[in-house]
C-alpha positions in Angstrom: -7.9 3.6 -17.8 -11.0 2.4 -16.3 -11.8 -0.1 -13.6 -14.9 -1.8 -14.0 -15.7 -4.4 -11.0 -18.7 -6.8 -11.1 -20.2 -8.9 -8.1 -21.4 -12.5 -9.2 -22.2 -15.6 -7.1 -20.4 -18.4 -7.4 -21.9 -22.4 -8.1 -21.3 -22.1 -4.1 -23.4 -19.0 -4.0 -20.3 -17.2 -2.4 -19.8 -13.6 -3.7 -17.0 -13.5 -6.1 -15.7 -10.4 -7.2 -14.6 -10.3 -11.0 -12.3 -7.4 -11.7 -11.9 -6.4 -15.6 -9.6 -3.3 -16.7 -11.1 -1.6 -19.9 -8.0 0.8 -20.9 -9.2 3.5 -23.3 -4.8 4.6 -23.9 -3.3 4.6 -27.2 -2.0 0.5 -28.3 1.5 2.3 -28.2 1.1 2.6 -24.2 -0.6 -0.8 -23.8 1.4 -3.6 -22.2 2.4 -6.2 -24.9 3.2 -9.1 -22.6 0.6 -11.3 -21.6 -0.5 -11.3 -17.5 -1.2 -14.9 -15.9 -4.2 -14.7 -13.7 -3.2 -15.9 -10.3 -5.6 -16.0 -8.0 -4.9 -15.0 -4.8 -5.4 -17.7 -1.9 -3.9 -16.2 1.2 -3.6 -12.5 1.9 -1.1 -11.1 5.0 -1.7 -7.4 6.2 1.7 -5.6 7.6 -0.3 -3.7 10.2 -2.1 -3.7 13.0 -5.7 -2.5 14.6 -8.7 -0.9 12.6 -7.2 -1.0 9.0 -6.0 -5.0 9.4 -9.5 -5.8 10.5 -11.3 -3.9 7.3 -8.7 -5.8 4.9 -9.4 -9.3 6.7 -13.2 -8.6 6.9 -13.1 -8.0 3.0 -10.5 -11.0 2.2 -13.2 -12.9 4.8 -16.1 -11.8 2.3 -14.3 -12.8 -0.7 -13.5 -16.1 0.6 -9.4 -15.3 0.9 -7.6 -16.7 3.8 -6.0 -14.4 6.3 -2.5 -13.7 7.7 -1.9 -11.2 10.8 1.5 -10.4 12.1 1.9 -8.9 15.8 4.5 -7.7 17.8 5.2 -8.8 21.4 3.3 -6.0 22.9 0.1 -6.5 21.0 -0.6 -10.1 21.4 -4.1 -9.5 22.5 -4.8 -6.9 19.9 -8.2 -7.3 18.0 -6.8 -8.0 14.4 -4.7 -10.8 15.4 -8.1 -12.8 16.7 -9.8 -11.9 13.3 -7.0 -13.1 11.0 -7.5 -17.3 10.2 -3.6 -16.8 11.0 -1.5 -14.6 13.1 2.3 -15.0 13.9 4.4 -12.8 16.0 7.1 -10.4 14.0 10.4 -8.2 15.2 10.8 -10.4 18.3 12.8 -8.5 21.0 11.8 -5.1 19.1 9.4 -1.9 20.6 6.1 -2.7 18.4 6.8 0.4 15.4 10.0 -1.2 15.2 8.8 -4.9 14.7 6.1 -3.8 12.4 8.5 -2.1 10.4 10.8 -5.3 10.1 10.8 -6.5 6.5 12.9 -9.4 6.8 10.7 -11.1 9.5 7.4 -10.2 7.9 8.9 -11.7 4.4 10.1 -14.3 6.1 6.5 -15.2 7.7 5.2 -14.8 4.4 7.3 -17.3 2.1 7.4 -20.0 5.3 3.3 -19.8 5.2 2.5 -19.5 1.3 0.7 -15.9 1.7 -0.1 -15.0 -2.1 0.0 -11.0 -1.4 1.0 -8.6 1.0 -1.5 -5.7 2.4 0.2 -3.1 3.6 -2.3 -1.0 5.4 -1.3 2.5 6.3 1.8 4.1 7.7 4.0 2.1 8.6 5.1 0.0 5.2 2.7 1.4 3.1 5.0 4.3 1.8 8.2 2.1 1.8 9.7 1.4 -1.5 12.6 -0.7 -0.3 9.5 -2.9 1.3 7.4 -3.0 -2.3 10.5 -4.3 -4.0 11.1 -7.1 -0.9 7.7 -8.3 -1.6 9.0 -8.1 -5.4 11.8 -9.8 -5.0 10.7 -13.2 -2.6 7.9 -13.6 -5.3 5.2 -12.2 -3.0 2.6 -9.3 -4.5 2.2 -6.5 -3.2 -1.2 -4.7 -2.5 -0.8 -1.2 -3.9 1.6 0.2 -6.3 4.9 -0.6 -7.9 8.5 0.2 -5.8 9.0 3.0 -8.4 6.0 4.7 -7.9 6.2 4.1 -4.3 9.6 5.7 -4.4 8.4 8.5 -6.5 5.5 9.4 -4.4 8.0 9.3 -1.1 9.4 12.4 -2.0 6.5 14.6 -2.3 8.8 17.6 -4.6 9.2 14.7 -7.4 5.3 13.7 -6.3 3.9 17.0 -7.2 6.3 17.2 -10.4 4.6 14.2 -12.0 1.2 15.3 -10.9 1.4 18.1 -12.7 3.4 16.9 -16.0 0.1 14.6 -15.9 -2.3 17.2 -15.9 -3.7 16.6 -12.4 -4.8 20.3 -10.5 -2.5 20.7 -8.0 -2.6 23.4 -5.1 -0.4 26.6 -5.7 3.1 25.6 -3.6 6.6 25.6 -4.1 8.8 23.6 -7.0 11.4 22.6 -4.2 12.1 22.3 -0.7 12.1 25.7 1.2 15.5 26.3 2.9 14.6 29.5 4.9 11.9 31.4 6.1 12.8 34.5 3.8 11.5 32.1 1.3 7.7 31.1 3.3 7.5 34.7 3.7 8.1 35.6 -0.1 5.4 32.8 -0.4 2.9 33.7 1.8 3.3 37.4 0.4 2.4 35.9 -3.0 -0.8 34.0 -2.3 -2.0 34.8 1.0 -3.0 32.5 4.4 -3.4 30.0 5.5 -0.6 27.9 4.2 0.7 24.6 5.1 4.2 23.4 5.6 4.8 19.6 4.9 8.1 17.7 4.9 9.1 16.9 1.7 10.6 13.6 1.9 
């Protein structure tokens, strides 16, 4: 599949972006339900600091309204002042917790008609069970299905698909190593340096 994007200005010579998929799959693999356009009107980002701020500047530039949530501790943080909106989330919470609170950031969402939900990085962004929230209170999600989300979580399954897909993958382990008889049998069969990563 291929993503072509086009920049043309608008009877109010604001930049619009038009966004057109070309898919070159098979008709067998092609989605036979029909997608309603919705534009989006109102976009929230789930996060705080430099990545909110990129997100809200580009919304800004596309002439999308912005929503910022913010805990209690970062009420004067730069990315609330840059959003058109900002309301406080996880009240009562240490600030990872409150930004990490789906029901209030949901909530703030559906009581202030956001169309779609940013959810920067960290934090949300690698959350299935907050993908399918969004799902779920009629609210889209920036970034990729609760499945795939899920799937990606657990980096043994991740690596799986990548390479039943064909993607080149590093040389590493099919599962989870459970002693370190087993990194050294590794490291004897392809040398240093070698990195360890939890798996889920």
């Amino acid at each position: 599949m291929m993503l072509l994007l086009r920049l043309r200005l608008s009877g109010a010579r604001r930049p619009l972006l038009s966004l057109r998929r070309a898919c070159r799959c098979p008709a067998a693999l092609r989605s036979s339900g029909r997608t309603e356009y919705q534009p989006i009107r109102k976009v929230m980002v789930a996060n705080r600091g430099e990545i909110a701020i990129r997100v809200f500047r580009a919304c800004t530039e596309l002439g999308i309204r912005t929503v910022a949530v913010y805990s209690e501790q970062d009420t004067g943080q730069m990315h609330r002042q840059k959003a058109d909106e900002a309301y406080l989330i996880g009240r009562g919470l240490p600030p990872v917790q409150a930004y990490l609170h789906i029901p209030d950031i949901i909530k703030v969402a559906k009581e202030n008609e956001v169309d779609a939900i940013h959810p920067g990085y960290g934090f949300l962004s690698e959350r299935a069970d907050f993908a399918q929230a969004c799902l779920e209170a009629g609210v889209r999600f920036i970034g990729p299905s609760p499945e795939v989300v899920r799937q990606m979580g657990d980096k043994v399954e991740a690596r799986a698909l990548a390479i039943s897909a064909g993607v080149p993958v590093v040389p590493g382990t099919e599962a989870p190593i459970s002693s370190l008889n087993e990194a050294q049998e590794f490291s004897k069969s392809y040398g240093f340096p070698i990195i360890f990563k939890a798996a889920f």
